[in-house]
N, C-alpha and C positions, 0 to 999 in steps of 0.2 A: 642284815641283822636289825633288830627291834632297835638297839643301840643307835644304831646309824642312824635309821631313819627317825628315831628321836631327837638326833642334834640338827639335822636338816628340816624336821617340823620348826623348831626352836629357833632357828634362824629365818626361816619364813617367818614366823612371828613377829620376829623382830624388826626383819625389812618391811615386811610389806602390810602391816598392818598396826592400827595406831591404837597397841592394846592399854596403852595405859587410858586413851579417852571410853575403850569398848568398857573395860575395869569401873572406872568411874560411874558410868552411865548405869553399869549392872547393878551396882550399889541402890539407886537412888534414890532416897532420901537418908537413906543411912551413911550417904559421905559423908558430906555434913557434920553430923553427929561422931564420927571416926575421930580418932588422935590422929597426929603427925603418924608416930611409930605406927598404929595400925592402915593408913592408910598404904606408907613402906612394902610394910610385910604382906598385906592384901592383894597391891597391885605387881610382887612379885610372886606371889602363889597364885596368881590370876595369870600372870603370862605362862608358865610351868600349864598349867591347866589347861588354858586354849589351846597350847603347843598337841598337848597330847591329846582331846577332843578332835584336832582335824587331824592328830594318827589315826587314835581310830575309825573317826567317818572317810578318812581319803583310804587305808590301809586295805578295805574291798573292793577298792574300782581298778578294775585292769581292763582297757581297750574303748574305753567313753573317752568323749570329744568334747570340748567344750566351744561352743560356737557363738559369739559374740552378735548380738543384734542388732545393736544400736546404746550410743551413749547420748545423754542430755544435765543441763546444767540443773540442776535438782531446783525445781520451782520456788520451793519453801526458802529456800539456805542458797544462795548463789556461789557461796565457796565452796559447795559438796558438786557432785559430778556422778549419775548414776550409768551404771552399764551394764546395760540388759543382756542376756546371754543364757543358752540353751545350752543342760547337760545332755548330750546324747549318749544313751546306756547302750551296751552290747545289745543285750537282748530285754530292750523294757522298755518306757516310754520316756519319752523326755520331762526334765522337769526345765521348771524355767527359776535360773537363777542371778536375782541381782545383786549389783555390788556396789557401795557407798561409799565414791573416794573423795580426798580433800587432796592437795597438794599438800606437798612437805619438800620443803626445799626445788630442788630441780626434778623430785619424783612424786608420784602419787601415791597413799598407803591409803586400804582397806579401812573404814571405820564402824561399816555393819554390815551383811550381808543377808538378803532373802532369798530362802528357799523355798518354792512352793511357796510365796507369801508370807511365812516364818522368819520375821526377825530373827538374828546368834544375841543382840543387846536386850530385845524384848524378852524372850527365851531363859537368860541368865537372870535378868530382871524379876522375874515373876518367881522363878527358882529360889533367887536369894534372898530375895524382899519375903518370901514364905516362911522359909528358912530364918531370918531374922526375928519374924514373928512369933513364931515359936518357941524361940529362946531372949527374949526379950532384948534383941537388939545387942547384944554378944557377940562384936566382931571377932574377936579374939574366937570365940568359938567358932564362929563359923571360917574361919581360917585353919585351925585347927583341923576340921570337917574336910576342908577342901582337901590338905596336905594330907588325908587318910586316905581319900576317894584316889587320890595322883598314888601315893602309894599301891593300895591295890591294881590299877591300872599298872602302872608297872611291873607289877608281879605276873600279874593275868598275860603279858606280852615278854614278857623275858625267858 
């Protein structure tokens, strides 16, 4: 059920990726500018969101492989760790996608991910910083916004 596989997005969320840093970075220059309160309520309508974005980008793939190429210590940032890796589709081509970890404790978590060259931080970035512009830096609204769009999205799978 839609259910299910919502509270197991939601917890991959949570282990395996460092959403409150991806949250931050998507913001960017409008953290800064955020309250305490709105940053709160942002980066917890941001984890709810990312949860449900990789439902429905993962929610079509049945029978791809995902095959690991190689990792290297990320030249720029020596604490990040990238790892290159091929999705293989049923019937389609591969794409080639990499992963941006940091350690966290005794494990690694996800901190941005490229698809086909497509930053998920660049991605939200450009979205929300638009988004911000047009409402003249209105986090409050643009949380708002978000909480409709998870809404719908919800409904659309329920």
């Amino acid at each position: 059920s839609w259910s299910s596989r919502r509270s197991v997005a939601k917890k991959i969320v949570r282990s395996r990726f460092d959403a409150a840093l991806i949250g931050r970075l998507s913001l960017g220059p409008y953290w800064k500018k955020a309250t305490t309160d709105e940053r709160k309520r942002y980066l917890k309508t941001f984890e709810v969101a990312l949860a449900e974005y990789f439902l429905e980008v993962f929610s079509g793939y049945a029978g791809e492989k995902l095959q690991v190429v190689r990792s290297s210590q990320d030249s720029r940032n020596p604490k990040y760790f990238i790892v290159h890796s091929l999705l293989r589709q049923a019937n389609g081509p591969k794409a080639k996608v990499d992963w941006k970890l940091r350690k966290a404790g005794s494990r690694f978590v996800a901190v941005d991910i490229k698809i086909k060259g497509l930053s998920l931080i660049h991605s939200y970035k450009r979205y929300y910083t638009r988004y911000l512009k047009r409402h003249n830096g209105d986090i409050d609204k643009l949380i708002k916004w978000m909480e409709a769009e998870i809404a719908k999205g919800k409904a659309k799978r329920s």
